[in-house]
N, C-alpha and C positions, 0 to 999 in steps of 0.2 A: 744338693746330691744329684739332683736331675741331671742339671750341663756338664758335672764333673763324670758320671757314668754318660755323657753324650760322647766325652772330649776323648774317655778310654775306649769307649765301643769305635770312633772313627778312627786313633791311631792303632787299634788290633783289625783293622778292617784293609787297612792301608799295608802294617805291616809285614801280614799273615796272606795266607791261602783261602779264597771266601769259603772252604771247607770249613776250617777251623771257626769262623767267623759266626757261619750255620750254627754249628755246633754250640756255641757259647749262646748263640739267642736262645737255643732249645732250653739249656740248662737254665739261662735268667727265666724263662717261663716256667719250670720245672721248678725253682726255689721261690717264684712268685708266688704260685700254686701250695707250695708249702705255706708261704704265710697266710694266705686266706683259708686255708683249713686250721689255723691258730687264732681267727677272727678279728685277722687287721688289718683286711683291707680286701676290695670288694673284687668283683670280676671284672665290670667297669674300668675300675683304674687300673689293672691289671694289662685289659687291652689298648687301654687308649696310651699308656705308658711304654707299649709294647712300640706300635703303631708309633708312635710321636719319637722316639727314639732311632728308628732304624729309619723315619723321612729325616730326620735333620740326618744322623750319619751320610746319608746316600747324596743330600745336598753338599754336603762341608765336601766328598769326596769326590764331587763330580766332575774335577780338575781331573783327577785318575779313571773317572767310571768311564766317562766317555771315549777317550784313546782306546779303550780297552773293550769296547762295544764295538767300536771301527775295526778293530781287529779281527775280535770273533769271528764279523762277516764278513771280512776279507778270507779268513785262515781255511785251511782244508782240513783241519783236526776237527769235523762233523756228525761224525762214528763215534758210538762208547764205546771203548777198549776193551780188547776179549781178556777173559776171565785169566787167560794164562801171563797175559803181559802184566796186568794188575799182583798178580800172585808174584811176582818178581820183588815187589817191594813188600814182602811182607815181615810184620818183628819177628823176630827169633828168637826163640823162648830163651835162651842164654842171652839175651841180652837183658831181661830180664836184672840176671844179677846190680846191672848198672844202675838201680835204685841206689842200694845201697856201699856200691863197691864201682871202683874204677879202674874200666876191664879194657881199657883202652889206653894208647897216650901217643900225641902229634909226631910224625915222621917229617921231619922237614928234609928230606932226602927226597921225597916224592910228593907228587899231585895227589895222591891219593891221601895225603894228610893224617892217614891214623894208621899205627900198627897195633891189631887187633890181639887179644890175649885168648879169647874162647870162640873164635868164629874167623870166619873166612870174609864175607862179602858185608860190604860197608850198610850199614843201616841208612835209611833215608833221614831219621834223627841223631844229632850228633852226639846226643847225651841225655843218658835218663835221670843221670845221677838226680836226688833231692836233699840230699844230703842224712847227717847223722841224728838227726833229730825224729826222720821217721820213724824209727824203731820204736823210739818213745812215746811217741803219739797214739801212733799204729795201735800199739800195744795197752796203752793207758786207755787208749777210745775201745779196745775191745773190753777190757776187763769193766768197764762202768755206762758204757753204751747199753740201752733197752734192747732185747731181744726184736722187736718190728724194726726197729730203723736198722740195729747191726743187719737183717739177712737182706733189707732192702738194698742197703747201699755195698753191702760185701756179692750181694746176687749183680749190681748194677757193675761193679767193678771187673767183676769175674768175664761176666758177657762180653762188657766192652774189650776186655783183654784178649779174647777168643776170637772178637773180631779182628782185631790190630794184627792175629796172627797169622791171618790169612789161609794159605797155603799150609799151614803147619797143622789146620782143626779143620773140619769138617763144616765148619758152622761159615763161614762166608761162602763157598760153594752152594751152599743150598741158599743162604739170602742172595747170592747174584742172582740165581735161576728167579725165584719166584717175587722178587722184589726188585725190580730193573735198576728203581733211583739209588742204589746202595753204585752202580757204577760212575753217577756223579763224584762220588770221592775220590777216584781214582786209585789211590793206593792206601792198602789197606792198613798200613801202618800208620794213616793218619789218625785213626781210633782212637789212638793210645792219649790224642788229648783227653777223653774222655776220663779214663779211669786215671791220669794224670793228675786234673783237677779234684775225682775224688780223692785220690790218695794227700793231697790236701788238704783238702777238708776235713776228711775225718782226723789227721796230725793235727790242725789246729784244734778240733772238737777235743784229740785226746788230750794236748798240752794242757787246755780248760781243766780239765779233768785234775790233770794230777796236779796242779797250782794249787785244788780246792781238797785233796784227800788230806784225813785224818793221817796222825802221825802211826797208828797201828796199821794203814793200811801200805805203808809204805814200799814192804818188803813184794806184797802183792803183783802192785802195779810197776813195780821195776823189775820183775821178774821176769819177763820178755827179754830185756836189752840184755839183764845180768845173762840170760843164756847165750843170746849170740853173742854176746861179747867172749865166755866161755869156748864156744863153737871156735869163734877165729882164732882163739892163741891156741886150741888145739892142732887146726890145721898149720897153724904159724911153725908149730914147733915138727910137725911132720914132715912137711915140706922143708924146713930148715936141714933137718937131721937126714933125709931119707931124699936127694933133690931127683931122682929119680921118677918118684913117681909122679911130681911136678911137669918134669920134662917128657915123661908119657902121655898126660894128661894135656897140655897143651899141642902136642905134636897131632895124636888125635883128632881136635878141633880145628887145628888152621892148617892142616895136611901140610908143615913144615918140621925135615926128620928132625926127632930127637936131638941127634949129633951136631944139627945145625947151631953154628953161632949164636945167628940170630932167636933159636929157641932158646939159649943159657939165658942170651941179655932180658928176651921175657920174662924166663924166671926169676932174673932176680930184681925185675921190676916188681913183679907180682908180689914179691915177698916186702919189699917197699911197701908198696899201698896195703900192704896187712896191716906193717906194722902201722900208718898211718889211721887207719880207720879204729884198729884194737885205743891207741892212743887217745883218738874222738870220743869214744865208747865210753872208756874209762872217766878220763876227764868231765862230760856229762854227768855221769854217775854219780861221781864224785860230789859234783855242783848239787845235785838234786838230792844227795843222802844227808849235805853241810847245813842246806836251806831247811830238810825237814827236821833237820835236830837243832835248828836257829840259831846255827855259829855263822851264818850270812845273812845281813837284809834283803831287805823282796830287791828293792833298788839297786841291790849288787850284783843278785842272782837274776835279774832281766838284763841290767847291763852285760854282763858273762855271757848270758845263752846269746845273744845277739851278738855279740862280738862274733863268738865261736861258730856259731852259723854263716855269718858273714866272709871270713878265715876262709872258713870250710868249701864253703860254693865259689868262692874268689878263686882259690886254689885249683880248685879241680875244673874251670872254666876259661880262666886266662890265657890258657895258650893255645885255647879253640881257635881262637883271633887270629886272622892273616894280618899280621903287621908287618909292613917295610919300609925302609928308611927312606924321609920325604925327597929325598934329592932325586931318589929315579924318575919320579915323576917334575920336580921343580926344573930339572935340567935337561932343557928340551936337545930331543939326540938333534943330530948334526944333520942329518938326511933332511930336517923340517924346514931348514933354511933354503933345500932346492924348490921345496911346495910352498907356493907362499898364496896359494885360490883354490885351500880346502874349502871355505865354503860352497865355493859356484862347481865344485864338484866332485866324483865320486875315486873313491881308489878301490882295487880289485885287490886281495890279497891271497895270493896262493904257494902253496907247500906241495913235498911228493910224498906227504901222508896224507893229506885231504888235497888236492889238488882244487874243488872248486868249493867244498863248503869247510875250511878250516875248525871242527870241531875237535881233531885232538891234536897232541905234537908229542915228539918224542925226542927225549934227550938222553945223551951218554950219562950214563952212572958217575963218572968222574964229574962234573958239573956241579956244582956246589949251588944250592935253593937261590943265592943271592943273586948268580950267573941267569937261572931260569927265568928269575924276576926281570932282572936287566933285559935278558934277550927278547921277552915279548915284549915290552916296553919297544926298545932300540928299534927292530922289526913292525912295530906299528901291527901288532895281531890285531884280528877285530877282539874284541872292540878296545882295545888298549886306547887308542889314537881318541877317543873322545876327550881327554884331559886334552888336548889341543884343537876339538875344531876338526878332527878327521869326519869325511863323509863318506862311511863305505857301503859298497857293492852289495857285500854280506849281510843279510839279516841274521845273528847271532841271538835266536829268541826263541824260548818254546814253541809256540806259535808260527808255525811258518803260512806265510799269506802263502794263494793259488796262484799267483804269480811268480813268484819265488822257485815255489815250489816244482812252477814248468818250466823254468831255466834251468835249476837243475838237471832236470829230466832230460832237457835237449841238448846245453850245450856238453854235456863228456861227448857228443857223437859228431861235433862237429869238427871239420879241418881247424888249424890252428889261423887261418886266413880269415874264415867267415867266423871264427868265435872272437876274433880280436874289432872287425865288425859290427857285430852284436853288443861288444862290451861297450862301444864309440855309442854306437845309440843307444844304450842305456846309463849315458854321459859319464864311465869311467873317461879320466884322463890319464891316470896314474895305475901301471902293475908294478904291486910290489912281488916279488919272488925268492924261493929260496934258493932256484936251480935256476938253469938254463934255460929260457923258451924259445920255441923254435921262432925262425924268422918272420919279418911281416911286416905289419903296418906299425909296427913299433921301433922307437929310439932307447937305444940306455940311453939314461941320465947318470 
């Protein structure tokens, strides 16, 4: 049990945000701490467990720790981030809904990857969904849960949820002011691992639960789902009959009019994943009402919820995925045959949207996702070009070193003469370009 929570704590260390990372030690201490107030096991092992755990992880990872220390102190990002730029990433309580509903779905028209159903500006997480099963959990761990653990872990949830919202409560404002290390996180919607994992926890604590209730108790402890389930085929049929107020309602939240196309096609996505979830719902129900009146075996109805889960989260996950067809990359473009000593040196890549530090691009609408794919490929963007051995100019990386960072700063002000110059001694041999540059010490190829 030991090496196998060593081997998970180093691949969520590797590859997570050491926020997230923090967070999960706290909690294994926090569930340690539970088990020695149950008298199994001491403080001792508790810490030396603790201790012994995060040195192996930090040895197995020091392939990555290190690079990552030479940065640091290279980089100019030395300052903790004012409270305003942190508030930018905060949840937004309508997202919220994506617990249990999927308020979003992939735009392969755009970079921006999702068109949103209740909101405007893209979350820093791409999905809360957990699937259909919370409800039941949720639900069953409330109605048979002890009063001390329900207000601890519903208080714990609550908090951390207020936190994740940043900007939207009042409650990270005052923990930046008088708690500095809350600025280590950086963005406040990291939180939400928090109440994440409990939300969790307490679904598996309630599934426990309703596996073990009495057949009189039945009606009780599915009384939860049986409402929202209720809930959705109400709005299902309002919104069906009435799309109006659907298309107000959305228009509202993503400041796109009413009349807009693209608000009809929301709607009648949105009416999609009703009827999707109302089906999950059911279906569930269904399983757990069969099982407790013993027209299924237990072995059928674990089989089922598992499937159905699996179904469930597969679905509404799968096309998060950037996938594109392996030939863009297997089929080295044409241009690579003129470079043939990427390694021994550097290429500059520049656009007349970022002219020195290429962080966005813009393409015509007409352009089809495959075209976009192709074209940073073909044009060698950074960092495209590492599937061949490119070595560029660009440092494309959160982190910008102090060095870097004074290039920037100097060369937009210099002549097109002395920055071509500059670029020779800092062994570019190669501009790639979208436009014209002016003349110089430079040959087309």
């Amino acid at each position: 049990n030991f090496v196998l929570y060593v081997f998970i704590a180093t691949i969520q260390f590797l590859a997570g945000s050491p926020e997230i990372y923090a967070m999960s030690m706290i909690l294994f201490l926090i569930n340690s701490l539970r088990i020695k107030g149950e008298g199994r096991i001491s403080y001792a092992r508790i810490l030396v467990s603790f201790v012994c755990v995060n040195t192996l992880v930090v040895g197995l990872a020091m392939i990555q720790i290190l690079p990552t220390l030479e940065l640091l102190r290279e980089t100019a990002r030395y300052q903790a981030p004012s409270l305003q730029w942190s508030l930018d990433w905060s949840l937004h309580p309508a997202s919220l809904i994506n617990l249990i509903f999927l308020d979003k779905e992939v735009d392969v028209t755009s970079f921006a990857r999702f068109q949103f159903f209740f909101y405007r500006y893209p979350p820093l997480l791409a999905s809360l969904y957990m699937g259909s099963l919370l409800p039941f959990g949720l639900w069953a761990w409330i109605v048979s849960e002890d009063r001390k653990t329900k207000a601890i872990l519903l208080g714990g949830i609550v908090f951390s949820l207020m936190l994740s919202m940043g900007g939207h409560t009042p409650l990270y404002g005052l923990f930046y002011d008088y708690f500095p290390f809350i600025s280590l996180i950086r963005f406040p919607e990291k939180f939400f691992f928090i109440p994440f994992v409990l939300f969790l926890y307490v679904t598996i604590q309630g599934l426990t639960h309703l596996m073990k209730i009495c057949e009189q108790r039945t009606f009780k402890i599915l009384l939860g789902p049986m409402i929202l389930c209720g809930l959705l085929l109400a709005l299902y049929a309002l919104f069906r009959n009435h799309r109006g107020i659907l298309l107000q309602f959305i228009a509202s939240t993503t400041a796109i009019p009413s009349d807009d196309p693209l608000t009809w096609k929301i709607s009648s996505t949105v009416l999609v994943h009703l009827e999707r979830q109302i089906v999950l719902l059911l279906g569930l129900l269904a399983l757990f009402l069969l099982w407790q009146k013993g027209k299924i075996r237990q072995c059928l109805k674990a089989v089922l919820i598992v499937s159905i889960t699996f179904i469930d989260l597969y679905s509404a996950h799968t096309s998060y995925q950037l996938l594109m067809e392996t030939r863009v990359v297997q089929q080295r473009p044409k241009m690579l045959d003129l470079l043939e000593d990427f390694p021994s040196f550097r290429v500059f890549f520049t656009s007349p949207e970022a002219p020195f530090h290429p962080d966005i691009v813009q393409f015509p609408k007409a352009r089809s996702p495959e075209e976009h794919v192709t074209f940073a490929f073909e044009t060698l963007r950074p960092s495209m070009g590492i599937f061949w051995g490119v070595n560029y100019m660009q440092e494309v990386d959160a982190l910008l070193r102090q060095p870097y960072e004074l290039f920037l700063r100097v060369a937009p002000n210099l002549s097109a003469e002395k920055l071509y110059h500059l670029l020779g001694t800092l062994n570019v041999k190669y501009l790639i370009s979208l436009q014209e540059l002016p003349r110089g010490l430079i040959t087309l190829i």
